[in-house]
N, C-alpha and C positions, 0 to 999 in steps of 0.2 A: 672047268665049265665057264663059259664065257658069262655077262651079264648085259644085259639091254639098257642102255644109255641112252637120254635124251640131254644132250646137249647146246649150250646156247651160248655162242662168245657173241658179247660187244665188243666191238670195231669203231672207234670213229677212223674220218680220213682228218688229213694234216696236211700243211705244205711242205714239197718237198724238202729236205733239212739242208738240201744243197743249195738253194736260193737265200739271198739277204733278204729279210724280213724286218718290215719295219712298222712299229703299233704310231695307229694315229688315231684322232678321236672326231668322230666322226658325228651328225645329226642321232644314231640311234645309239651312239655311246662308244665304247674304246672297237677296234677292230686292227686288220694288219691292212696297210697299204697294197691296194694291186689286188686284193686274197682271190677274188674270184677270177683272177687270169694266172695265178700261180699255179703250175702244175702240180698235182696229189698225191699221195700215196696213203697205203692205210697206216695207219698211227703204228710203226715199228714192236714196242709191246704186246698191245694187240693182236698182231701179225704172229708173234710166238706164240701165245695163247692159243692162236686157229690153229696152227700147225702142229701143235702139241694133240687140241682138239682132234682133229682129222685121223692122225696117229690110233689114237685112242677109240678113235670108234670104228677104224677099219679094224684091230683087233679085238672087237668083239660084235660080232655080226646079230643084225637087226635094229643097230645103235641109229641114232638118227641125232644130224648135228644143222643147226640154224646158227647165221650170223647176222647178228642185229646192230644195223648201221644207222647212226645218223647225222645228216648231213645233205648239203642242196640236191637235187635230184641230178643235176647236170653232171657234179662232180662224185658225184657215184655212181655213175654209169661211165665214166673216165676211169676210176678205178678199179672198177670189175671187171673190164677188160683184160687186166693184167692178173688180176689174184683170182680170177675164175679161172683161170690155168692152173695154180699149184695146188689144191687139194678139191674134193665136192664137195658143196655142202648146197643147204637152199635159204636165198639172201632174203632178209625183212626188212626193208629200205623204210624210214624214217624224215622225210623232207623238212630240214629245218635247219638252221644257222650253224654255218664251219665256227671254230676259232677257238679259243682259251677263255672267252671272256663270261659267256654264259655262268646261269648260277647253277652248281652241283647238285641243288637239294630236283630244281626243275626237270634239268637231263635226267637226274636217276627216276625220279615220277612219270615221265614219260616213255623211258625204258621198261621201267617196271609193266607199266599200262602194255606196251605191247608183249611183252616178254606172257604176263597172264592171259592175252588172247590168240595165243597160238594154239591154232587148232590141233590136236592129238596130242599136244603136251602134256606127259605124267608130273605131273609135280615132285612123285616119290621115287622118280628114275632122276632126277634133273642135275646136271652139273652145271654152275654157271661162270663160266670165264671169260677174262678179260685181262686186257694187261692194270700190274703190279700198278705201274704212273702213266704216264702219258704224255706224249707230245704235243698235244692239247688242251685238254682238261686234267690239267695235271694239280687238280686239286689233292690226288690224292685221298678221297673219299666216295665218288661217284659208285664203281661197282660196288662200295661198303652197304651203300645207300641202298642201291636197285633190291641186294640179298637182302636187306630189312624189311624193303617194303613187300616183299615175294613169304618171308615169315621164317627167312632161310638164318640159321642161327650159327650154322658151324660152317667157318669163312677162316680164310689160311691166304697170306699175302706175304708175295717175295717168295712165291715156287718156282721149283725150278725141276721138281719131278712129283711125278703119281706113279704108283702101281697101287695097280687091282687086283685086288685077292677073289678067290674061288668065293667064298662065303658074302660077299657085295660091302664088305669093309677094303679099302685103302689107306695106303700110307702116304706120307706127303712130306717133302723136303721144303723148309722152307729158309731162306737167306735169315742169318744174324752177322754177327758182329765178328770182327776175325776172320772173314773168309770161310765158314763154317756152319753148318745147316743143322736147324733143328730138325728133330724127326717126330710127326706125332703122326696115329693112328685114329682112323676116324670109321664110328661103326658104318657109317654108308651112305647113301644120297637120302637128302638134297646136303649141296655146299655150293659153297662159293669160292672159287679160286683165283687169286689175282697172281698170273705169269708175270714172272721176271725174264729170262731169257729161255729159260727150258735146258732142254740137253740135244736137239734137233735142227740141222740146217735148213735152210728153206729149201725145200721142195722143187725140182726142175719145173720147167712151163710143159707142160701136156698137152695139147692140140684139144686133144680125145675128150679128156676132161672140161678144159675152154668149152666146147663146145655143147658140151649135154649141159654144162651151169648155167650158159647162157641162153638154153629152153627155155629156164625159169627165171632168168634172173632181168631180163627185158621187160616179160611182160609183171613181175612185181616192180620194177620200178613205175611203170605205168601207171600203176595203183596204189604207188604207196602213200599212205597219208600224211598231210601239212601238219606240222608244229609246231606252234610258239611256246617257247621258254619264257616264263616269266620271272624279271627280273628280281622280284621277290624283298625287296629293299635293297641290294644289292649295288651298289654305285661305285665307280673310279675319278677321282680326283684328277687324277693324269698318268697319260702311258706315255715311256720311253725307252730305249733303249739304254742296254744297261752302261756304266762309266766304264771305259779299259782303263785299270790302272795295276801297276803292278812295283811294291817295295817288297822287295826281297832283303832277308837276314835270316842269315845261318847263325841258329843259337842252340846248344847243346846240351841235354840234360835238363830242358826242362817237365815236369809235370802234365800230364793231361787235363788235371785244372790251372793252372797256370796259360798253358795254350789256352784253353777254351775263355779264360778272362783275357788273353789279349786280345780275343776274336772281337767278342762281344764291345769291347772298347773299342776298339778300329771301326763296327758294323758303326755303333753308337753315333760316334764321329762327322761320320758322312750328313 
């Protein structure tokens, strides 16, 4: 017996990983040189997340999946050109500041905010994904954030599978240590999932699909609403790009505390 899924991945976009990037600081604080003439793409993690998403609600019919994006309006209407081919979904465009530098607690507040005014949204059907980290906002807390303020409590990070059972409990794989997944079972929705890779390729471009997303996904950019993130106390002293350097020694038989004291010495150092 299939189950009715309301689905919601956030997406941000990123610049593309194939261009040099480079942080400078700028009148409204740190940013990446160039960023709004860099070409996008959606935040890679993410991108599995959706795909996983899409997966999951074409097999079980009457699911219904949103991607909530945020980011300048220009450049997400750049990128929906290309990812409104690989699966359907219908997009909640977000107009507000690209980059890494934003504060986490803001982004998730304002995700959260719109993620509860989606109209027809079950709260008691709701999966909420996202990628594991990020090519941007890779604080590493942000969808933790969104699920807290939504009042979602049972949150699984570093998946890389779901199945759904007949009875509306799932199981979930999630990344540890070793190369090797915990397995925990969870009685049902609401959750929060942060994808790691998944177990799924990306999806071929589809003409077909392109084309019925981009019904909707034009005229919500149209409409979608401004936001500013507030900094929140939040400040950088200075960005730069990171040092190349590289000493290499082959040492054998040492300790995993051992290594991790020479790390910590070495980081120390700098």
């Amino acid at each position: 017996m299939a189950n009715v899924l309301h689905i919601v991945v956030c997406a941000g976009i990123v610049p593309d990983p194939l261009q040099t990037l480079e942080p400078v600081t700028g009148p409204a604080g740190p940013g990446l040189k160039n960023e709004m003439v860099l070409p996008a793409v959606l935040d890679p993690w993410a991108a599995c997340a959706l795909y996983e998403a899409a997966a999951l609600a074409a097999k079980n019919p009457g699911s219904k999946l949103w991607l909530v994006s945020l980011g300048p309006k220009a450049k997400l209407q750049q990128v929906m050109m290309t990812v409104a081919q690989k699966v359907p979904f219908e997009l909640v465009p977000i107009d507000g500041p690209i980059g890494g530098f934003p504060d986490a607690h803001s982004t998730a507040a304002v995700l959260a905010e719109t993620i509860a005014a989606l109209p027809g949204l079950d709260r008691g059907k709701l999966l909420l994904f996202g990628g594991w980290e990020s090519a941007t906002r890779g604080a590493g807390v942000t969808l933790q954030l969104v699920g807290e303020r939504l009042g979602i409590t049972d949150q699984f990070q570093g998946v890389d599978q779901i199945d759904l059972r007949d009875d509306g409990s799932f199981e979930v794989l999630e990344r540890v240590e070793g190369g090797k997944h915990q397995v925990s079972v969870c009685a049902g929705t609401p959750a929060v999932l942060g994808w790691a890779t998944g177990n799924l390729a990306e999806p071929r471009n589809n003409p077909q699909v392109g084309m019925a997303n981009m019904r909707t996904i034009m005229p919500a950019l149209q409409k979608a609403k401004v936001a500013k993130l507030d900094a929140n106390g939040l400040s950088y002293v200075s960005v730069s790009l990171p040092k190349q350097q590289r000493d290499t020694r082959v040492v054998k038989d040492l300790t995993p505390d051992q290594i991790a004291a020479e790390l910590v010495e070495w980081i120390g150092a700098e």
